[in-house]
C-alpha positions, -999 to 999 in steps of 0.1 A, spaced: -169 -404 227 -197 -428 240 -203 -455 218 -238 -465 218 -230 -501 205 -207 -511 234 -209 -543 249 -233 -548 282 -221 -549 310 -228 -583 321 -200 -592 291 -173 -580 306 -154 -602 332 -146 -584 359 -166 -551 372 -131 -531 370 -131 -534 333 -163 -525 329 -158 -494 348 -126 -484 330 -142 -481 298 -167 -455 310 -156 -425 290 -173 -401 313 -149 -392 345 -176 -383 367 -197 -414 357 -170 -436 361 -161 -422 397 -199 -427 408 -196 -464 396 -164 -470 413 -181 -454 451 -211 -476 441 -195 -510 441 -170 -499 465 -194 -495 487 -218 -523 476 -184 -540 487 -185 -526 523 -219 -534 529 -214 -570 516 -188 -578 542 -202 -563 572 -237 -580 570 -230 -610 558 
């Protein structure tokens, strides 16, 4: 269940491992589609 005293997320090294320990699926999937795309847009227009 969601722990409410979990590290931040700016403690954890790499964004992956922040994402894995989102307990919620669906949360967890958003996240991923977020920074995948964040990813996408980062390389085309840079």
């Amino acid at each position: 269940m969601w722990n409410r005293s979990r590290l931040p997320w700016n403690t954890y090294r790499e964004p992956a491992e922040f994402v894995e320990s989102i307990p919620f699926t669906e949360t967890r999937d958003y996240v991923q589609a977020v920074l995948r795309n964040a990813d996408i847009y980062r390389r085309l227009y840079r």
